[in-house]
Each structure stands twice: as structure tokens, then as C-alpha cells.
ZAZAPA-105376 format. One record per residue: residue number from 0; residue in one letter; chain; x, y, z of N, C-alpha, C in turn. Coordinates in nm, 2 decimals. Each point is the difference from the previous one (the first is absolute). Layout:
N
@i: NUM; aa: A; ch: A; nc1: X; nc2: Y; nc3: Z; cac1: X; cac2: Y; cac3: Z; cc1: X; cc2: Y; cc3: Z
...
//
This chain:
118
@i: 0; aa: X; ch: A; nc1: 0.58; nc2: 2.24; nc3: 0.09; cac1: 0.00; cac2: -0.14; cac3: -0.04; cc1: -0.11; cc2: -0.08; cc3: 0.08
@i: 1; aa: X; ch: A; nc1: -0.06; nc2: 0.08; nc3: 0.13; cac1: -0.10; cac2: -0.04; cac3: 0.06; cc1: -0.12; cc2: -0.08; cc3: -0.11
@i: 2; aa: X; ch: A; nc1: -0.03; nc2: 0.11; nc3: -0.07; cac1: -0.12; cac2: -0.06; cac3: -0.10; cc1: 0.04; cc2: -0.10; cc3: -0.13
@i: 3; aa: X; ch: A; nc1: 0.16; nc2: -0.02; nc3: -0.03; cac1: -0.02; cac2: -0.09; cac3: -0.08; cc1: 0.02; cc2: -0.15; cc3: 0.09
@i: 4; aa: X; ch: A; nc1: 0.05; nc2: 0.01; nc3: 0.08; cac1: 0.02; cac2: -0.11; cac3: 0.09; cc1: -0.14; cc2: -0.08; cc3: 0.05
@i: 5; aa: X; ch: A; nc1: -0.08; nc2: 0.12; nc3: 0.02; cac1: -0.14; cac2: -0.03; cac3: 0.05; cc1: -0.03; cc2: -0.11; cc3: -0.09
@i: 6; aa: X; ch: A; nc1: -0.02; nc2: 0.05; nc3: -0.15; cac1: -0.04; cac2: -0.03; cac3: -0.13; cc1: 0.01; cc2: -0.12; cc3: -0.02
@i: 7; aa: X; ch: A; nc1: 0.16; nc2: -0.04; nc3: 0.00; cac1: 0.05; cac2: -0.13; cac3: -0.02; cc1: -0.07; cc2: -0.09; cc3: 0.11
@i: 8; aa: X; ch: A; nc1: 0.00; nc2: 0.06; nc3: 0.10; cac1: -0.01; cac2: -0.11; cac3: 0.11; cc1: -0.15; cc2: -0.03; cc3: -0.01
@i: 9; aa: X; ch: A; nc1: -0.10; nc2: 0.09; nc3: -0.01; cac1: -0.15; cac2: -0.04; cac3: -0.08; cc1: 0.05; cc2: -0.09; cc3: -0.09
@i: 10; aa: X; ch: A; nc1: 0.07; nc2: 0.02; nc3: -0.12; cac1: -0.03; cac2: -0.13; cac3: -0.05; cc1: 0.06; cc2: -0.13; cc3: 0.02
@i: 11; aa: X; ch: A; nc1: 0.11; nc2: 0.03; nc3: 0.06; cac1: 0.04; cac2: -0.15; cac3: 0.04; cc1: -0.10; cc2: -0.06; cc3: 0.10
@i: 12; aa: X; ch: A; nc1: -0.10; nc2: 0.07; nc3: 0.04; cac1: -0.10; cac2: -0.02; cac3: 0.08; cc1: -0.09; cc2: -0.14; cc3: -0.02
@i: 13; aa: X; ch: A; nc1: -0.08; nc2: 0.11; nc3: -0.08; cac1: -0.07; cac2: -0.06; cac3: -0.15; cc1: 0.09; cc2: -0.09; cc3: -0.04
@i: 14; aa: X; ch: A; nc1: 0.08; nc2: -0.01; nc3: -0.08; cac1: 0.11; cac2: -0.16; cac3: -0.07; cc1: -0.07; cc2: -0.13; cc3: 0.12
@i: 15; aa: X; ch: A; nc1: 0.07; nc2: 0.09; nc3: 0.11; cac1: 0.02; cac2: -0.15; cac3: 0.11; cc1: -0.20; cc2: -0.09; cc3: -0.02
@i: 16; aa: X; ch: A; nc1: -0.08; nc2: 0.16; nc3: 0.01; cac1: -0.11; cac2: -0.06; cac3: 0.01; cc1: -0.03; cc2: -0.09; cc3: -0.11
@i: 17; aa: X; ch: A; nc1: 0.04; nc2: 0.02; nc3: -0.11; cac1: 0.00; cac2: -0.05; cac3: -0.13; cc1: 0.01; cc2: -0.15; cc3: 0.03
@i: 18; aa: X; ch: A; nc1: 0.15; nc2: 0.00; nc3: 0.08; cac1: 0.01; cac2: -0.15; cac3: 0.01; cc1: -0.07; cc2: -0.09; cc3: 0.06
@i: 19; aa: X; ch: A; nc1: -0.04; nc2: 0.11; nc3: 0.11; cac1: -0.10; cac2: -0.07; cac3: 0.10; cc1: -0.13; cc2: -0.09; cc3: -0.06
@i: 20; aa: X; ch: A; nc1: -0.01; nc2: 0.09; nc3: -0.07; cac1: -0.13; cac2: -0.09; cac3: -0.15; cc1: 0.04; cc2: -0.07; cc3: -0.04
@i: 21; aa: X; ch: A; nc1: 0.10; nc2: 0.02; nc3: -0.06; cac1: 0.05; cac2: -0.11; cac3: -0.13; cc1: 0.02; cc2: -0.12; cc3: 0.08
@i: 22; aa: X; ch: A; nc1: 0.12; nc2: -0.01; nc3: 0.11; cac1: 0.03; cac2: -0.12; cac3: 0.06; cc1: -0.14; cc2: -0.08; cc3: 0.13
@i: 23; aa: X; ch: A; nc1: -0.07; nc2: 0.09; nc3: 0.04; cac1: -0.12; cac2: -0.08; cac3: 0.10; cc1: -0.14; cc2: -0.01; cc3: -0.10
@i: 24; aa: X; ch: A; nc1: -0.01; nc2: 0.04; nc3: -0.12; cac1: -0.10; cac2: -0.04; cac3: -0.04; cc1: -0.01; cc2: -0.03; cc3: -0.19
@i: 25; aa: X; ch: A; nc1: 0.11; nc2: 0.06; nc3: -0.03; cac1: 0.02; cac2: -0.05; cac3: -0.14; cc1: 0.10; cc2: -0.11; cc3: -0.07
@i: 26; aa: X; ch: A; nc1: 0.08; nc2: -0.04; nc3: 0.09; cac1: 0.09; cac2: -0.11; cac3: 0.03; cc1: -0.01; cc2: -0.06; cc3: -0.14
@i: 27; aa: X; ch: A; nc1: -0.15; nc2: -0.07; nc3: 0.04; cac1: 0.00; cac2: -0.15; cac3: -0.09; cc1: -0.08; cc2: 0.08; cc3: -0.11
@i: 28; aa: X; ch: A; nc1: -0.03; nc2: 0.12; nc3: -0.03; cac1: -0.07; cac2: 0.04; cac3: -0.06; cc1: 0.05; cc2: 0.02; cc3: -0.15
@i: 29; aa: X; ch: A; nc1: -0.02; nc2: 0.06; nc3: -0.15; cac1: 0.07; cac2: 0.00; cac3: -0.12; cc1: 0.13; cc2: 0.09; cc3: 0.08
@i: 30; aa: X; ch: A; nc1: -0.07; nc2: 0.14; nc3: 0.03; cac1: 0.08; cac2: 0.17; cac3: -0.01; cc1: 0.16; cc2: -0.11; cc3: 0.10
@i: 31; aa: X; ch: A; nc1: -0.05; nc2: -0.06; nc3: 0.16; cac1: 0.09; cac2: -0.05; cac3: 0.03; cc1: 0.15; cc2: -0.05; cc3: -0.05
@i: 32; aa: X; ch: A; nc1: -0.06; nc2: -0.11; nc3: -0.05; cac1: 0.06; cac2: -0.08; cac3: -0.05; cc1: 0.08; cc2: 0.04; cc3: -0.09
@i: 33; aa: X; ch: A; nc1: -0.04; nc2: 0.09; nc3: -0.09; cac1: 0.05; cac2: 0.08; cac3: -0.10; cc1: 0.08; cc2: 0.09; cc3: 0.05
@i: 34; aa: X; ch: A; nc1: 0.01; nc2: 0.08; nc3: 0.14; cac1: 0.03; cac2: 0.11; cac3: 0.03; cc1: 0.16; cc2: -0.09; cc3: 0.04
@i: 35; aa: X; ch: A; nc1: -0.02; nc2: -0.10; nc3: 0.12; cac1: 0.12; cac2: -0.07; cac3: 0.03; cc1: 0.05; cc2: -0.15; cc3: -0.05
@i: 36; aa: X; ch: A; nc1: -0.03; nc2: 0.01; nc3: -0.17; cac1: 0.02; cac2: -0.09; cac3: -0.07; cc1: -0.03; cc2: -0.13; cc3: 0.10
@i: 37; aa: X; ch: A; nc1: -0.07; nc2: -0.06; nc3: -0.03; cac1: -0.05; cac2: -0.13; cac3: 0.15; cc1: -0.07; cc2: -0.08; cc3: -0.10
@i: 38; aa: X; ch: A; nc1: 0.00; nc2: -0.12; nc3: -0.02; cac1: -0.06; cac2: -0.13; cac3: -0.04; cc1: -0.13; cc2: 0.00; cc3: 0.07
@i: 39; aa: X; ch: A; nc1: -0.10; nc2: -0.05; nc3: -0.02; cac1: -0.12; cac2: -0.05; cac3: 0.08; cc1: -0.01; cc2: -0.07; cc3: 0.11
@i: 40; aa: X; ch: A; nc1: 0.08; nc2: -0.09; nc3: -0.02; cac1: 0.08; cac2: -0.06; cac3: 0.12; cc1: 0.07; cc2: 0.02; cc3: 0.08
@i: 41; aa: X; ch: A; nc1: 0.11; nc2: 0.10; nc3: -0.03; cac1: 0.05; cac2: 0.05; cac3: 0.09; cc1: -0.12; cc2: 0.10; cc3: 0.12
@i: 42; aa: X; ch: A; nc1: -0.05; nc2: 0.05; nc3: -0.08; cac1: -0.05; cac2: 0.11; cac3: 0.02; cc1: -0.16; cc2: -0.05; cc3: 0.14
@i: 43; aa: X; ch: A; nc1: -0.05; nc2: -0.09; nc3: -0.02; cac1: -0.07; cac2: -0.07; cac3: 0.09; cc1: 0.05; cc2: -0.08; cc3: 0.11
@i: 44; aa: X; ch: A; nc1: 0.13; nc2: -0.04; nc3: -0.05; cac1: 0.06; cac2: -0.05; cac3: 0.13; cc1: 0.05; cc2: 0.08; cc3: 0.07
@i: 45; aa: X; ch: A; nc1: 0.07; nc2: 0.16; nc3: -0.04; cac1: 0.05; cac2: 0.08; cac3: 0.06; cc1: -0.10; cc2: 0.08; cc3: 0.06
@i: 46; aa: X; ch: A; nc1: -0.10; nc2: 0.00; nc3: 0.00; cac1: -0.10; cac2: 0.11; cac3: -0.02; cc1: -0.06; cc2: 0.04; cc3: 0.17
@i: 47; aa: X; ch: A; nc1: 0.01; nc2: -0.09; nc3: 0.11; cac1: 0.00; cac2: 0.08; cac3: 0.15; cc1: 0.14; cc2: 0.07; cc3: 0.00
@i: 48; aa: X; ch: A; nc1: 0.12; nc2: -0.05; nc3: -0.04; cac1: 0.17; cac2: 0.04; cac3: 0.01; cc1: -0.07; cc2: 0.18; cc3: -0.01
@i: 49; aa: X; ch: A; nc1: -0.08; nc2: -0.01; nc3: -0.13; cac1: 0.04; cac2: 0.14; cac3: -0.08; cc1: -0.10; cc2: 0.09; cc3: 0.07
@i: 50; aa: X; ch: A; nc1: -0.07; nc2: -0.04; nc3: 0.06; cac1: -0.12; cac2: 0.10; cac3: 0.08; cc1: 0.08; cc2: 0.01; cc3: 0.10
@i: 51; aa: X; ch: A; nc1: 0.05; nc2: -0.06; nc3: 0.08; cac1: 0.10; cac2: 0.05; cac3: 0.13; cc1: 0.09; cc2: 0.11; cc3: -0.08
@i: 52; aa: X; ch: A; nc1: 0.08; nc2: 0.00; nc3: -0.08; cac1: 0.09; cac2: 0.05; cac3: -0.08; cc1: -0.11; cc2: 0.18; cc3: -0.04
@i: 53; aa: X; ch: A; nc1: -0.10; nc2: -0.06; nc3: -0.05; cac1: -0.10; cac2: 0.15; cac3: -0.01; cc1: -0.05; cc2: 0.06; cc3: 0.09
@i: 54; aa: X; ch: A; nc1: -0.01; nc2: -0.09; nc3: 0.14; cac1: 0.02; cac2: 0.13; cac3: 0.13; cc1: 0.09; cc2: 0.02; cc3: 0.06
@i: 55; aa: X; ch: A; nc1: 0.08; nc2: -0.09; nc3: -0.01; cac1: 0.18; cac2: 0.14; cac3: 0.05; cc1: -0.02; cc2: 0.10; cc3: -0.12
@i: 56; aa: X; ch: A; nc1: -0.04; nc2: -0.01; nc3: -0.10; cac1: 0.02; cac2: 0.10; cac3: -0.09; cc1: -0.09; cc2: 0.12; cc3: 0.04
@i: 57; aa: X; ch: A; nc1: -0.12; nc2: -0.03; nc3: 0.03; cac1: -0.11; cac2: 0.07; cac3: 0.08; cc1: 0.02; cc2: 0.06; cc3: 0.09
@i: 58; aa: X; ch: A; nc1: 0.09; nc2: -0.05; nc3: 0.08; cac1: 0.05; cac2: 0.10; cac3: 0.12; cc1: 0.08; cc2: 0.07; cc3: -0.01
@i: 59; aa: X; ch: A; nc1: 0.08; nc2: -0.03; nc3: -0.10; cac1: 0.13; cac2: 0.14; cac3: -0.08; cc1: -0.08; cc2: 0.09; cc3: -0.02
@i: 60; aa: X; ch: A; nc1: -0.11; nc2: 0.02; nc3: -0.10; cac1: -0.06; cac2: 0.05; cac3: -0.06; cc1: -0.12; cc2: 0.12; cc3: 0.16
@i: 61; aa: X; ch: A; nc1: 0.02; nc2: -0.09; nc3: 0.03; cac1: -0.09; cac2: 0.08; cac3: 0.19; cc1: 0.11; cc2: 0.11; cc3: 0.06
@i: 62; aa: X; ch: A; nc1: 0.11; nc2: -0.10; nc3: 0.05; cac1: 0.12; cac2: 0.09; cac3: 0.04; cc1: 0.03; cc2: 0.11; cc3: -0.09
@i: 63; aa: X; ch: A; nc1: -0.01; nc2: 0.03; nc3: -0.15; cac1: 0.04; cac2: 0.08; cac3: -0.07; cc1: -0.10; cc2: 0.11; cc3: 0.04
@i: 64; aa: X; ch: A; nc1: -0.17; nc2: -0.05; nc3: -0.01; cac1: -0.07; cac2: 0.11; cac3: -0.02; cc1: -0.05; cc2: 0.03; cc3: 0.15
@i: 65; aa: X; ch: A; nc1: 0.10; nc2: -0.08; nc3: 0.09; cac1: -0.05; cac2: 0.09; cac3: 0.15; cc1: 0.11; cc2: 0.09; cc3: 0.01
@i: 66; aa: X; ch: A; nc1: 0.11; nc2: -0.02; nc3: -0.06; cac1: 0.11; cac2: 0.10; cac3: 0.04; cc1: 0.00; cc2: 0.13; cc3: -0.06
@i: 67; aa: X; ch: A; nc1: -0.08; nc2: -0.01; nc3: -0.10; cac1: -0.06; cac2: 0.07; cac3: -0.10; cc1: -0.09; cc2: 0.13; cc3: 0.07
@i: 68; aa: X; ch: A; nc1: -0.12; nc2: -0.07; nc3: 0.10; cac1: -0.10; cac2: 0.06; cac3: 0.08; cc1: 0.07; cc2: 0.10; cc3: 0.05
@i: 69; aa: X; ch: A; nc1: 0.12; nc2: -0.04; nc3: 0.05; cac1: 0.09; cac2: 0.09; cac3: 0.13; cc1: 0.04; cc2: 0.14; cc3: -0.04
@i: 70; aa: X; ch: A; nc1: 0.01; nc2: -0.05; nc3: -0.16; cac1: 0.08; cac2: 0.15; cac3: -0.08; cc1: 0.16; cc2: -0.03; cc3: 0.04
@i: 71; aa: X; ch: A; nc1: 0.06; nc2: 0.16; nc3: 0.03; cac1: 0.10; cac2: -0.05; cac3: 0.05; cc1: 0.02; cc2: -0.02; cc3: 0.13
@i: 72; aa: X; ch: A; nc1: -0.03; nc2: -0.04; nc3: 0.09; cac1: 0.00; cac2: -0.10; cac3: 0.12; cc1: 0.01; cc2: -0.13; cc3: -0.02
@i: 73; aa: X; ch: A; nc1: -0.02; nc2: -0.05; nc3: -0.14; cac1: -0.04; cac2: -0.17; cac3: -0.01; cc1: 0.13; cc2: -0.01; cc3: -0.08
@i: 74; aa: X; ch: A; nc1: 0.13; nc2: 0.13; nc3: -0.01; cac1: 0.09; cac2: -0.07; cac3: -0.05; cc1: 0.11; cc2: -0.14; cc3: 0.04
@i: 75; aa: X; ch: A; nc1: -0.01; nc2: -0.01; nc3: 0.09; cac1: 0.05; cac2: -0.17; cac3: 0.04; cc1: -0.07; cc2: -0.10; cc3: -0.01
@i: 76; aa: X; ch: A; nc1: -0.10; nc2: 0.04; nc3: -0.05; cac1: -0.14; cac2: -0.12; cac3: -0.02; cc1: 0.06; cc2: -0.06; cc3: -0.11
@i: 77; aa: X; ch: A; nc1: -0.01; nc2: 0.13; nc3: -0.09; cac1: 0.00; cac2: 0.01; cac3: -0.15; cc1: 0.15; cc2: -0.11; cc3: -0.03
@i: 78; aa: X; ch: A; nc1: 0.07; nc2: 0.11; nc3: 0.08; cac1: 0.16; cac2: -0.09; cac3: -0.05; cc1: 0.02; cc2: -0.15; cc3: 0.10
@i: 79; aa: X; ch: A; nc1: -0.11; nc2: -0.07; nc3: 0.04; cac1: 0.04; cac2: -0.09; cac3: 0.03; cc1: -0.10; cc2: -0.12; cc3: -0.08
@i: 80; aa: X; ch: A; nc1: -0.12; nc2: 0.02; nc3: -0.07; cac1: -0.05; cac2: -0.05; cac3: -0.06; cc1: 0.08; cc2: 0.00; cc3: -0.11
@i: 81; aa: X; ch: A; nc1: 0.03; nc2: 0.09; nc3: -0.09; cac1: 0.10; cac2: -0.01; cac3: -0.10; cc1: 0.14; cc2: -0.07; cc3: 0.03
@i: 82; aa: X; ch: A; nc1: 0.05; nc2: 0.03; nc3: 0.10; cac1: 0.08; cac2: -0.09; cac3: 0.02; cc1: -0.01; cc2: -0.16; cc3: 0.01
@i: 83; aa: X; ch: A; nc1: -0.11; nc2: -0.03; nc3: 0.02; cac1: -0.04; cac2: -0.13; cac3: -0.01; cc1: 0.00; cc2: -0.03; cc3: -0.13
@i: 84; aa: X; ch: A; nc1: -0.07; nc2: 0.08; nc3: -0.12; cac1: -0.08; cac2: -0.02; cac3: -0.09; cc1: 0.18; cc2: -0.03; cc3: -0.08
@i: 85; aa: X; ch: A; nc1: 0.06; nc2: 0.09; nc3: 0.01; cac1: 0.17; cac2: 0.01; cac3: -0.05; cc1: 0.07; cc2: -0.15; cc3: 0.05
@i: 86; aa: X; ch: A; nc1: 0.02; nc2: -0.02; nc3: 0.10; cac1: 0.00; cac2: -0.16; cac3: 0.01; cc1: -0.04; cc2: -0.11; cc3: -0.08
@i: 87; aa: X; ch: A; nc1: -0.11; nc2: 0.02; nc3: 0.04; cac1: -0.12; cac2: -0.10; cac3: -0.07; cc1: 0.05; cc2: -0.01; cc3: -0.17
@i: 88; aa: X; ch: A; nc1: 0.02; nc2: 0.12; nc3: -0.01; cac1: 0.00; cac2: -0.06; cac3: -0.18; cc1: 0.12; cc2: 0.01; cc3: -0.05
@i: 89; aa: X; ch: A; nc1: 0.13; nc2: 0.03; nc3: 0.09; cac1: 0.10; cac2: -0.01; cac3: -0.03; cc1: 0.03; cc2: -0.17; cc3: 0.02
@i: 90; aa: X; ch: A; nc1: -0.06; nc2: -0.06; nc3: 0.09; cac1: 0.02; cac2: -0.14; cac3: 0.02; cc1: -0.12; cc2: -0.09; cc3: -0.08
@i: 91; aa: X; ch: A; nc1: -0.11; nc2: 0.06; nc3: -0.03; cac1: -0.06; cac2: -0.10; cac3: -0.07; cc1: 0.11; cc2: -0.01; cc3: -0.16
@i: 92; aa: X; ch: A; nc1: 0.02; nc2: 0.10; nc3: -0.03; cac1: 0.06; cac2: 0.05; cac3: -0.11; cc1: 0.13; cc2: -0.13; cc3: -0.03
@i: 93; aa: X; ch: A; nc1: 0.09; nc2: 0.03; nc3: 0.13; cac1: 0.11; cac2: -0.09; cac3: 0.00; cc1: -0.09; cc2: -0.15; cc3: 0.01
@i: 94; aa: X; ch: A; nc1: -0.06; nc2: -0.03; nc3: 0.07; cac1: -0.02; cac2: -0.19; cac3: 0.04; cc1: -0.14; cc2: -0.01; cc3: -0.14
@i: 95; aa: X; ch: A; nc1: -0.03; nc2: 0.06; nc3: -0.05; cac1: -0.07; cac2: -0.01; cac3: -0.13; cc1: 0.08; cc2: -0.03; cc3: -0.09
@i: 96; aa: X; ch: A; nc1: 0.12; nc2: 0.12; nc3: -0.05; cac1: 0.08; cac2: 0.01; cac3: -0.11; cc1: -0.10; cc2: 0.09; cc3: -0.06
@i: 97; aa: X; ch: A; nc1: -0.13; nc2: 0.04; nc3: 0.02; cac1: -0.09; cac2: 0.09; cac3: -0.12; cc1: 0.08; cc2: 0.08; cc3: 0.10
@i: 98; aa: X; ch: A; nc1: 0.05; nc2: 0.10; nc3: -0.13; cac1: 0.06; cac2: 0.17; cac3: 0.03; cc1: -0.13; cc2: 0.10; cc3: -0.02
@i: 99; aa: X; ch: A; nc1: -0.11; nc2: -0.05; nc3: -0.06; cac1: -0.14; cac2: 0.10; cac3: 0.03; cc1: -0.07; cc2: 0.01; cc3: 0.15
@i: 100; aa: X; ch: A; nc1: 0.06; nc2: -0.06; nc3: 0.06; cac1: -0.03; cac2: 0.05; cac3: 0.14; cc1: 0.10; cc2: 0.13; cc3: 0.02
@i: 101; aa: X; ch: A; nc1: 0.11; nc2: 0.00; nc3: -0.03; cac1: 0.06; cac2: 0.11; cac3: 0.04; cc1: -0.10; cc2: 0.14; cc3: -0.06
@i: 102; aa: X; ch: A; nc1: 0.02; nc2: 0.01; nc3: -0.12; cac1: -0.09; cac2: 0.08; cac3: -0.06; cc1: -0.17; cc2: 0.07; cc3: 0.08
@i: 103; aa: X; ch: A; nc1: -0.06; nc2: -0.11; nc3: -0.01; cac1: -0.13; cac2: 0.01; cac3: 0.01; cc1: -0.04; cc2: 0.03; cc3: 0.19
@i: 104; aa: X; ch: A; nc1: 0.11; nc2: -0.07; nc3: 0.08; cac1: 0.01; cac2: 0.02; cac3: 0.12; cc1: 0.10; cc2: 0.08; cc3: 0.08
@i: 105; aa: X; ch: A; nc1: 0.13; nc2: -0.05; nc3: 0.00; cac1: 0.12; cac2: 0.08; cac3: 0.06; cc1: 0.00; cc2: 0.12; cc3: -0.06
@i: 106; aa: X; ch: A; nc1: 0.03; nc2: 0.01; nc3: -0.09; cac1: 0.04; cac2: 0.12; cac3: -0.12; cc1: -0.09; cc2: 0.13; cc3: 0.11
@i: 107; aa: X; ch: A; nc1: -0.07; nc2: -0.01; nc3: -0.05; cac1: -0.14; cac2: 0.11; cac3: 0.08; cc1: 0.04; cc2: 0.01; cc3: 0.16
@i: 108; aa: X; ch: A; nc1: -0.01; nc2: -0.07; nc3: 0.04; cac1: 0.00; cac2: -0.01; cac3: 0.17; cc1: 0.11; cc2: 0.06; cc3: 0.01
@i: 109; aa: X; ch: A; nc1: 0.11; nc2: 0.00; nc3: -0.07; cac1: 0.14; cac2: 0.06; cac3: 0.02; cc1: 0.00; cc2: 0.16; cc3: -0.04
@i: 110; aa: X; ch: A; nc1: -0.02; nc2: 0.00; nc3: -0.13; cac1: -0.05; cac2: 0.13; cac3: 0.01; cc1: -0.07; cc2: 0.08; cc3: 0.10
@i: 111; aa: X; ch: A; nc1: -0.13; nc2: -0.05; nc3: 0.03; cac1: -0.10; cac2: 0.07; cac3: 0.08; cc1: 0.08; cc2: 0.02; cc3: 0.15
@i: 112; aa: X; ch: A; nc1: 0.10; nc2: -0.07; nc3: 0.05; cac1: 0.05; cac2: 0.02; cac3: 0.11; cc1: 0.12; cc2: 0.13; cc3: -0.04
@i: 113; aa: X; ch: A; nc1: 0.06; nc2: -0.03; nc3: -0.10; cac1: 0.10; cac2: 0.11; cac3: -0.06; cc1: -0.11; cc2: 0.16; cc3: 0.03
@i: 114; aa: X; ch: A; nc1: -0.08; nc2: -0.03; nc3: -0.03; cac1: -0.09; cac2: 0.11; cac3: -0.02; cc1: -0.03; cc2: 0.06; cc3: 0.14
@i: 115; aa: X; ch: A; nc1: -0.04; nc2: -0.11; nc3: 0.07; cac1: -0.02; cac2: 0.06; cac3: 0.17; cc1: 0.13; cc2: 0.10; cc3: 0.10
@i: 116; aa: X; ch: A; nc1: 0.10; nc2: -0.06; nc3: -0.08; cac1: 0.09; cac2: 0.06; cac3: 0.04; cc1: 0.07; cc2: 0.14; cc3: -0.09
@i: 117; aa: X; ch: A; nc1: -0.07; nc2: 0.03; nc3: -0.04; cac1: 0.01; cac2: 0.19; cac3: -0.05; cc1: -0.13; cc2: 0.07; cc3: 0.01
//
């Protein structure tokens, strides 16, 4: 399960980095706005909120792919970045009410840890 685990955790890699764009530099942008349903207005007045918000995401996305480096040596890396990541969107999920955080965020992170451990 070593290599599907890997797998996932590459992409949840990538995802995080994903956000890292969307939220520090596409914010106020169409794709943005569109991506987290956002008014213009909202979206300009939130828009330093959401770049801070796109490098904690940034640093998930670091922790993943240094724990990654280690192979398996970086297994506590691995499972403690995911563990964050499993937090994170189990609680944006609840104080949102959007259940596509579970999906798009938790969902994965939970698996990929299920995974570390076989």
C-alpha cells in the first residue's frame, strides 16, 4: 500500500497547491470567484483573509511533499500533515455547513492515512 499511499498523498499535494493559487492569487479573479461561489465584493474585501488562508494551504502542501522526500522515514511527517489536513476540513466542513470540504479535503487525507497504515 506503500505506493498507493504515496500516490494519494502526491495528489493531495498538488490539490493543496491548487489552493494555494486559487486563494493568494485568483481570489478576486472570474475561476476564483466561481470556484468559491464569492460576490465581487466579497471577494475584494476578503482577498488578504484568503492569501493568508493560501499559504497555510502552501505549507500543507510542503509538509506533504517533504515527508514524501523521506520515503518511508517521512512516515510521521506524512501522517502529521494529513492529520492536519483531516482537521482542517473536517472543521471547515462543520463551521461552513459546505459538506464539499469533506469530500474534496477530509475524505482523501483520511484515506491516505488509512493507507499509511498497511
Amino acid at each position: 500500500m506503500s505506493l498507493a499511499s504515496n500516490i494519494l498523498i502526491t495528489f493531495i499535494a498538488l490539490l493543496h497547491i491548487y489552493f494555494l493559487v486559487l486563494e493568494m492569487f485568483l481570489w478576486d479573479k472570474p475561476l476564483g470567484m466561481k470556484t468559491f461561489g464569492l460576490s465581487k465584493e466579497f471577494a475584494a474585501a476578503s482577498k488578504v483573509l484568503a492569501a493568508n488562508q493560501g499559504l497555510y494551504n502552501g505549507f500543507l502542501a510542503a509538509g506533504l511533499l517533504w515527508g514524501l522526500s523521506f520515503g518511508v522515514s517521512g512516515f510521521y511527517i506524512k501522517v502529521f500533515f494529513l492529520s492536519c489536513i483531516l482537521i482542517a476540513g473536517i472543521y471547515g466542513a462543520y463551521s461552513t455547513g459546505r459538506k464539499k470540504i469533506l469530500v474534496i479535503q477530509a475524505i482523501p487525507a483520511g484515506i491516505a492515512l488509512a493507507l499509511l497504515h498497511f
